[in-house]
VMD Tcl script that builds the backbone (N, CA, C; Angstrom):
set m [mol new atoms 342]
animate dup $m
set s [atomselect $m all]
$s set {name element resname resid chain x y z} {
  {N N UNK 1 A 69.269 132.917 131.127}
  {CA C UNK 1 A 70.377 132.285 131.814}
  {C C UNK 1 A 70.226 130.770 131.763}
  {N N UNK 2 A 71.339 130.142 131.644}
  {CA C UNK 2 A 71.334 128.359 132.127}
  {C C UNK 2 A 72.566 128.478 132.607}
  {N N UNK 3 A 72.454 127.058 133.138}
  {CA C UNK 3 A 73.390 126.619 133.558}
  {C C UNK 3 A 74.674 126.041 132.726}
  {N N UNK 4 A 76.331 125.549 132.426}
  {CA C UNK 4 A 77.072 125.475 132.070}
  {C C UNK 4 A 78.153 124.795 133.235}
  {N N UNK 5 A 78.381 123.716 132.325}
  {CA C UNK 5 A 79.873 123.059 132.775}
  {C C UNK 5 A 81.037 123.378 132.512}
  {N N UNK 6 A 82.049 123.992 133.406}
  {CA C UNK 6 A 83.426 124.633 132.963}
  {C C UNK 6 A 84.707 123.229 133.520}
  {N N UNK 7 A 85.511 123.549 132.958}
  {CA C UNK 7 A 86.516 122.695 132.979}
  {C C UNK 7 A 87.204 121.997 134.272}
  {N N UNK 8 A 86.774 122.210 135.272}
  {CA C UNK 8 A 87.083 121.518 136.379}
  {C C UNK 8 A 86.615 120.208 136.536}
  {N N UNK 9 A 85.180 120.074 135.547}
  {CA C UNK 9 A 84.705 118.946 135.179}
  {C C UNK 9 A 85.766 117.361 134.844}
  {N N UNK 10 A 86.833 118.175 134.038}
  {CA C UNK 10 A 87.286 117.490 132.781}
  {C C UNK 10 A 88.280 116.339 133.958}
  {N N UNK 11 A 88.361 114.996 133.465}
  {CA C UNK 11 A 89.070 113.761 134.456}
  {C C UNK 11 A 88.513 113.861 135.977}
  {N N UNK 12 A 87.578 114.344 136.211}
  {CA C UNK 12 A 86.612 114.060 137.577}
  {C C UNK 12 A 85.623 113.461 137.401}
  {N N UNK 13 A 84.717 114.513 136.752}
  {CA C UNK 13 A 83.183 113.646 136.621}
  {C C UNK 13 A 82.963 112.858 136.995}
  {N N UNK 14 A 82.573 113.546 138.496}
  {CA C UNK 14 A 81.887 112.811 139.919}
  {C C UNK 14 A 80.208 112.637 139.192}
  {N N UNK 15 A 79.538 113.447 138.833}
  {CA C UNK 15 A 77.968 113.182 138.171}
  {C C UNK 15 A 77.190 113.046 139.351}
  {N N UNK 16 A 77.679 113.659 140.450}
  {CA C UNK 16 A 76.280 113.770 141.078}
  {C C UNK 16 A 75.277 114.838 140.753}
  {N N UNK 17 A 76.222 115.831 140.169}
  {CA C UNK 17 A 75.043 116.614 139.422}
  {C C UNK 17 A 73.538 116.241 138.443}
  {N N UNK 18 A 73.837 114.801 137.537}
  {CA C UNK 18 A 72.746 114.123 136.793}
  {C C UNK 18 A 72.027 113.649 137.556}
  {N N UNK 19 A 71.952 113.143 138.814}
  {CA C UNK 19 A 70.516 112.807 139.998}
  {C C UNK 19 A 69.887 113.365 139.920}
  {N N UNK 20 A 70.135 114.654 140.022}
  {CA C UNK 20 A 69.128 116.066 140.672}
  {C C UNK 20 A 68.273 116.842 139.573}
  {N N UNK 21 A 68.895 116.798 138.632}
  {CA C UNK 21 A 68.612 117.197 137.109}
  {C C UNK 21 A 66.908 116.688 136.883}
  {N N UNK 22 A 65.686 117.738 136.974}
  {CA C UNK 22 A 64.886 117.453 137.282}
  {C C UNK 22 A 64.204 117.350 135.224}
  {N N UNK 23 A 65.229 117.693 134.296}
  {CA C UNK 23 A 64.884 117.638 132.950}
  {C C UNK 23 A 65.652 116.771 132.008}
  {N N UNK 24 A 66.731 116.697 132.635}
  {CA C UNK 24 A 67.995 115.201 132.163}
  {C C UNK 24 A 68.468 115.565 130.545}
  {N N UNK 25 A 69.025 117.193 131.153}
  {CA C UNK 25 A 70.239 118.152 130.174}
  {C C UNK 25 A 71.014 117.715 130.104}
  {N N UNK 26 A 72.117 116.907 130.895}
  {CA C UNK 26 A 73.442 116.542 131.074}
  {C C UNK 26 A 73.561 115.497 129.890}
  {N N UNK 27 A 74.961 115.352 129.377}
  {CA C UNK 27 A 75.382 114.531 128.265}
  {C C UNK 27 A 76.904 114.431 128.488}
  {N N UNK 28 A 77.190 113.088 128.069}
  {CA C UNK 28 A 78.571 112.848 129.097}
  {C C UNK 28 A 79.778 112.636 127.323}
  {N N UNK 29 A 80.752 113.394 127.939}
  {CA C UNK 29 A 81.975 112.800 127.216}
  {C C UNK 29 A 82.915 112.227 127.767}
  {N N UNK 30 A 83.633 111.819 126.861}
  {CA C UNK 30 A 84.694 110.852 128.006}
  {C C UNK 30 A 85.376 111.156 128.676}
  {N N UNK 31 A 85.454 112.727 129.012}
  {CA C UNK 31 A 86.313 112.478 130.186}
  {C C UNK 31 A 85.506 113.637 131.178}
  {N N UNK 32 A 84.657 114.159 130.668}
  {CA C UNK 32 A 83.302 115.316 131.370}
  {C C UNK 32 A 82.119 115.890 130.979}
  {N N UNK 33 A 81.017 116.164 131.849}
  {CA C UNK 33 A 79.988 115.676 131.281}
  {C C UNK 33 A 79.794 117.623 130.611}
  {N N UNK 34 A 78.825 117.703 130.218}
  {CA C UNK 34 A 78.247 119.309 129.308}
  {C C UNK 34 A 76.823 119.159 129.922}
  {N N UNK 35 A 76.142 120.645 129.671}
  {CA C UNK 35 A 75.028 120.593 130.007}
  {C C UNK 35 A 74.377 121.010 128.612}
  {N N UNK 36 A 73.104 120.800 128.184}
  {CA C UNK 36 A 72.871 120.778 126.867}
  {C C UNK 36 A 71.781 122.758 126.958}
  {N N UNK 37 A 72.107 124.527 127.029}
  {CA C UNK 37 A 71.510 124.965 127.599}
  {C C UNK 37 A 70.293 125.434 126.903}
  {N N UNK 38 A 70.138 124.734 125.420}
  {CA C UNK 38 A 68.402 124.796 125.531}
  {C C UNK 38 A 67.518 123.708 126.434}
  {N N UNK 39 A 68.138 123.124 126.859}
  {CA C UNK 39 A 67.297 121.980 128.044}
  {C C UNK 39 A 67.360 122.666 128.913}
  {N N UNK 40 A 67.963 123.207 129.588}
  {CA C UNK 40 A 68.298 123.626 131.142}
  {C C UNK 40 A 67.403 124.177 131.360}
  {N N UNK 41 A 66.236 124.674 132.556}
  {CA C UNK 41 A 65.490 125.124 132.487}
  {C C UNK 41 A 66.041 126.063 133.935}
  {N N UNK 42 A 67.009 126.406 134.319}
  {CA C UNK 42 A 67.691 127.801 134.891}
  {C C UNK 42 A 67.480 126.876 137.076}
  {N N UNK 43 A 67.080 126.162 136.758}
  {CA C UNK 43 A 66.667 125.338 138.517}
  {C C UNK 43 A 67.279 125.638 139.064}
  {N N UNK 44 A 68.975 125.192 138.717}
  {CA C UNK 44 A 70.027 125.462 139.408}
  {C C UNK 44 A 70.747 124.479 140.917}
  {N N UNK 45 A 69.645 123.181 140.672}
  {CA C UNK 45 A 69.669 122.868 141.871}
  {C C UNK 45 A 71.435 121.295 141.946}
  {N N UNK 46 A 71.813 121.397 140.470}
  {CA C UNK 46 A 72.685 120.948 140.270}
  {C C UNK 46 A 74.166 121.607 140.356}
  {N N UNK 47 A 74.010 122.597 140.608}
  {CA C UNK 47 A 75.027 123.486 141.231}
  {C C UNK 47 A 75.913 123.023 142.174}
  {N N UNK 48 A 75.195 123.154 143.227}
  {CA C UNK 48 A 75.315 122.713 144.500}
  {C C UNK 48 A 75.971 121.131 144.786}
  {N N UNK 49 A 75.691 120.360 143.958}
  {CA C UNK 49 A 75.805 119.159 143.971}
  {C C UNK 49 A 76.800 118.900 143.425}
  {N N UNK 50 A 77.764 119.465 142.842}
  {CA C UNK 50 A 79.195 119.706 141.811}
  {C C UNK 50 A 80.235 119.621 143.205}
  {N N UNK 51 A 80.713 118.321 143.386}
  {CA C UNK 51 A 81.842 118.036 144.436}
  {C C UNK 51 A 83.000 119.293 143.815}
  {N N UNK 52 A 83.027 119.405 142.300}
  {CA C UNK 52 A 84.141 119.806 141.906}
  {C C UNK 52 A 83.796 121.594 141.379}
  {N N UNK 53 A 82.993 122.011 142.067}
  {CA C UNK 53 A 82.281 123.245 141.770}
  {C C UNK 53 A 82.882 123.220 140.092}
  {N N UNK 54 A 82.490 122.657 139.349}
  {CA C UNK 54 A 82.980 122.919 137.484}
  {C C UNK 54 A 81.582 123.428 137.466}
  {N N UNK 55 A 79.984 123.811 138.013}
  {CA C UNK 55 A 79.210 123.885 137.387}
  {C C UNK 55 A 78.902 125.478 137.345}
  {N N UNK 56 A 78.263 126.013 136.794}
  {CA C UNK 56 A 78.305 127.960 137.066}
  {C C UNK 56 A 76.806 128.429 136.283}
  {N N UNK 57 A 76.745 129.237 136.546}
  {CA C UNK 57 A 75.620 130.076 135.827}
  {C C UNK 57 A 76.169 130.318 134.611}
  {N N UNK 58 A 75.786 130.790 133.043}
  {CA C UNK 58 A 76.520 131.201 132.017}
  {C C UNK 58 A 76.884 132.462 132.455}
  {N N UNK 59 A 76.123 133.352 133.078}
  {CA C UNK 59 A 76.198 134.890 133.431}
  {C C UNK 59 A 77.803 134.668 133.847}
  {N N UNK 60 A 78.368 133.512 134.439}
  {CA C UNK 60 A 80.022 133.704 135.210}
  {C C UNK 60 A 81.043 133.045 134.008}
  {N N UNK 61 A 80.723 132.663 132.643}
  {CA C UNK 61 A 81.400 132.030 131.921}
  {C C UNK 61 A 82.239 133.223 131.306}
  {N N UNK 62 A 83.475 133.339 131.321}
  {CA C UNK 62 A 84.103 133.912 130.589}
  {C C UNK 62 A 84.068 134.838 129.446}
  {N N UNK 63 A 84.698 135.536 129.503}
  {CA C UNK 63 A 84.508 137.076 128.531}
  {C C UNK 63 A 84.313 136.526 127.330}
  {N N UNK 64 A 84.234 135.582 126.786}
  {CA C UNK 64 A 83.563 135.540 125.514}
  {C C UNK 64 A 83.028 134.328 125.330}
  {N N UNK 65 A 82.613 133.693 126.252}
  {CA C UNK 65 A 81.627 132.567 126.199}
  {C C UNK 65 A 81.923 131.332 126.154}
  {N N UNK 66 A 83.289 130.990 126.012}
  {CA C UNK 66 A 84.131 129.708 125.327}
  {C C UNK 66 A 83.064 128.920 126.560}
  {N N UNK 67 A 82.699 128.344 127.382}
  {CA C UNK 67 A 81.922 127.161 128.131}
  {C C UNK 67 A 80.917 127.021 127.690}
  {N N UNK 68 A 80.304 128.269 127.099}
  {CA C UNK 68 A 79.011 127.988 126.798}
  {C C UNK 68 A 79.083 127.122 125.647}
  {N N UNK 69 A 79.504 127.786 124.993}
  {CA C UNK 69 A 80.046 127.251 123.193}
  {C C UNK 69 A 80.369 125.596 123.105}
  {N N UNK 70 A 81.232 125.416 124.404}
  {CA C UNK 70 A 81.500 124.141 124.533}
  {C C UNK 70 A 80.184 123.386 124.954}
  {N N UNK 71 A 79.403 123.658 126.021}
  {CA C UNK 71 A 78.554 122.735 126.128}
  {C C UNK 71 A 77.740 122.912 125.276}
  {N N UNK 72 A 76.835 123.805 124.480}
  {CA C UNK 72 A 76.385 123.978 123.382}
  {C C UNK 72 A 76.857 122.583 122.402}
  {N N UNK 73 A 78.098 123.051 121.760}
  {CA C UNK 73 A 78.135 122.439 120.794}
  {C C UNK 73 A 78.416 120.466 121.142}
  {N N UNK 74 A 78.925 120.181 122.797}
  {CA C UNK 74 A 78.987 118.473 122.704}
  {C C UNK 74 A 77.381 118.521 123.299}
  {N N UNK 75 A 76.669 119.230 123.672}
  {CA C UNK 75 A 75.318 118.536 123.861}
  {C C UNK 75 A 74.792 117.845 123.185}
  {N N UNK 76 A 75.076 118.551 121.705}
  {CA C UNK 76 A 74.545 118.427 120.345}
  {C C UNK 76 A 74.922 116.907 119.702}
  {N N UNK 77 A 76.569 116.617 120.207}
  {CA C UNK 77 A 76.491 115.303 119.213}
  {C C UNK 77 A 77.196 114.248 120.472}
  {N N UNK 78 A 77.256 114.330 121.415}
  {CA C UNK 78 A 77.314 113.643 123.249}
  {C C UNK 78 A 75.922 112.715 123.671}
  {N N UNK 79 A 76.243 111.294 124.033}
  {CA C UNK 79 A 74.878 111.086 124.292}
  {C C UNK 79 A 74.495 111.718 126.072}
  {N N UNK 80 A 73.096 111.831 126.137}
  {CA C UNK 80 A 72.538 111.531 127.402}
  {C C UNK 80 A 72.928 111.038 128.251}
  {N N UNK 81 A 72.910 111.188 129.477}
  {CA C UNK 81 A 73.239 110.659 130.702}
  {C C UNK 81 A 71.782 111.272 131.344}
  {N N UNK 82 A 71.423 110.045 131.897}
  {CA C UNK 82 A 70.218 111.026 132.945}
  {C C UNK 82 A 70.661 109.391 134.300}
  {N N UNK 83 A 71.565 109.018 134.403}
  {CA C UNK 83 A 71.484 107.957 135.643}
  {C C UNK 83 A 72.932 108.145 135.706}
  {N N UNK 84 A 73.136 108.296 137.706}
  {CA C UNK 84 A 74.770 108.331 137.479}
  {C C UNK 84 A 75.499 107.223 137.167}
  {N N UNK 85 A 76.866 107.279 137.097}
  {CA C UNK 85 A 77.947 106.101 136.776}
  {C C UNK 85 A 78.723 106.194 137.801}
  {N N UNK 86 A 79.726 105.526 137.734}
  {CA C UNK 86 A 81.100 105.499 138.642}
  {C C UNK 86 A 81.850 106.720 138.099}
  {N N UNK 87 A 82.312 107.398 138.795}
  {CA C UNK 87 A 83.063 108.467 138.590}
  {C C UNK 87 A 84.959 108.045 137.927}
  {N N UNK 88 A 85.465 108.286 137.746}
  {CA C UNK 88 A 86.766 108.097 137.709}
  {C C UNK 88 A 88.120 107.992 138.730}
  {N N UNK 89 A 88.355 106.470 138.797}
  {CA C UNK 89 A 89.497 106.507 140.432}
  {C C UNK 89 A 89.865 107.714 140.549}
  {N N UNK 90 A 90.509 107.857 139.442}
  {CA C UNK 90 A 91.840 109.139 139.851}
  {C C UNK 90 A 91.191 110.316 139.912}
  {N N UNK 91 A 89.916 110.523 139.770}
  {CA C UNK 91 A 89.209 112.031 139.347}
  {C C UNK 91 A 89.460 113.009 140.709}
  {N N UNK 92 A 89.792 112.285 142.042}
  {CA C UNK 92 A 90.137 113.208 143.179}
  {C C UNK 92 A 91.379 113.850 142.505}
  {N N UNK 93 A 92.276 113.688 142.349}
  {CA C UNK 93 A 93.590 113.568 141.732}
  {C C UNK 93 A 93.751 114.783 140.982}
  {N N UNK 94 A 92.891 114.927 140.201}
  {CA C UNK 94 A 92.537 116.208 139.066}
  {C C UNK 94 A 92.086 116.903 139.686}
  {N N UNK 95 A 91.142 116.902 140.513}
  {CA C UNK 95 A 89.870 118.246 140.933}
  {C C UNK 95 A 91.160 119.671 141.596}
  {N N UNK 96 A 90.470 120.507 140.470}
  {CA C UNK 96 A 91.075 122.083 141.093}
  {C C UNK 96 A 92.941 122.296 140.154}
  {N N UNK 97 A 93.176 121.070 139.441}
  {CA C UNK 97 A 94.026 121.326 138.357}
  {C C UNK 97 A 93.649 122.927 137.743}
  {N N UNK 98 A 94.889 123.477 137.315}
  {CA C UNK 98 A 94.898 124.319 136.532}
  {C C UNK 98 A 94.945 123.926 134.544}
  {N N UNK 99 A 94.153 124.397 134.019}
  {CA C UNK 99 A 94.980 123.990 132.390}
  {C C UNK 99 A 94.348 122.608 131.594}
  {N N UNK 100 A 93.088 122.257 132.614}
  {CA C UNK 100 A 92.750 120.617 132.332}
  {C C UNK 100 A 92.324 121.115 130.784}
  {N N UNK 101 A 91.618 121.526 130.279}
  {CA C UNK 101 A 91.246 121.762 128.834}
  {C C UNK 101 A 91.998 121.694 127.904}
  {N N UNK 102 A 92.863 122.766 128.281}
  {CA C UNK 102 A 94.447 122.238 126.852}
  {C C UNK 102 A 95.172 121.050 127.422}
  {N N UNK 103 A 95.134 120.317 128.677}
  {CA C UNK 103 A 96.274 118.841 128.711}
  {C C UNK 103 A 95.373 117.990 128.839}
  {N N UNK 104 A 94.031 118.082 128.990}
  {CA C UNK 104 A 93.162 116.689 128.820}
  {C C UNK 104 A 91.326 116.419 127.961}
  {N N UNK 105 A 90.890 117.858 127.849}
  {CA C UNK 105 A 90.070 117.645 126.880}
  {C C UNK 105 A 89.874 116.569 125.728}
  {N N UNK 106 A 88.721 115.411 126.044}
  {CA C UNK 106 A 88.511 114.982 124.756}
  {C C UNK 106 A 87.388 115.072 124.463}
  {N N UNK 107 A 87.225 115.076 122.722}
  {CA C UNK 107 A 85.982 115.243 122.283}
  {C C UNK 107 A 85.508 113.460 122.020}
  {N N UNK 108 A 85.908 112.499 122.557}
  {CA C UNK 108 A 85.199 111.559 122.402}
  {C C UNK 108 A 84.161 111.523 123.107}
  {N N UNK 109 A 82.677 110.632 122.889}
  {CA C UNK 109 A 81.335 111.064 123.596}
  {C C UNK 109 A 81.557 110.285 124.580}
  {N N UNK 110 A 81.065 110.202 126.005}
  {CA C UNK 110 A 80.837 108.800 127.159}
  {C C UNK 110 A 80.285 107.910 126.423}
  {N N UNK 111 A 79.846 106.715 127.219}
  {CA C UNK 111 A 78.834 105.781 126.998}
  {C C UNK 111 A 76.986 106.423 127.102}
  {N N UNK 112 A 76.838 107.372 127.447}
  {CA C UNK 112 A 75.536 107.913 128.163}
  {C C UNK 112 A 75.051 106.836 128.620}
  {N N UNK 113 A 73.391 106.284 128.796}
  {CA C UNK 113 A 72.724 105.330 129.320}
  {C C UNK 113 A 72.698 103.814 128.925}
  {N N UNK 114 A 73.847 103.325 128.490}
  {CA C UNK 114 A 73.680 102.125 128.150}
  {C C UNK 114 A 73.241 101.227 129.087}
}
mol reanalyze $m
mol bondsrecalc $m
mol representation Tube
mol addrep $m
């Protein structure tokens, strides 16, 4: 099992989840962060810390995996984040949207730790 970021993430990314992150899995895109789940080491203690509950066990990801797949594959070319940032004004605004993936998904990477 790891952990996985699902789409509630997407125009919020509050990132208090990357504090707690005791292995610094998380990798940010521009508009939400992924968890990378060969890093994850199953803690779980970043869960909890998800203002926007987007974070889940994989065991709750969807009948055929599409979150996993996603954070899988931007872990891979997304930089790092292991220190938080400012979240996004409007990201209250979004949280608990229906559909954010098909009207706002991007695959551009964040800044990670500059």
């Amino acid at each position: 099992m790891t952990y996985i970021v699902k789409d509630n993430c997407i125009k919020c990314k509050y990132m208090d989840c990357i504090e707690v992150c005791p292995v610094d899995c998380f990798y940010e895109g521009e508009n939400m962060l992924v968890i990378h789940p060969d890093e994850c080491i199953d803690c779980g203690v970043c869960e909890p810390e998800c203002p926007a509950d987007a974070i889940t066990a994989d065991t709750e990801d969807e009948p055929d995996g599409k979150w996993l797949e996603i954070n899988t594959k931007y872990a891979d070319i997304w930089p790092n984040i292991t220190l938080m940032g400012t979240p996004p004004e409007d990201g209250e605004g979004f949280d608990g949207e229906e559909g954010k993936f098909e009207k706002y998904f991007s695959k551009e990477p964040g800044k990670g730790d500059e």
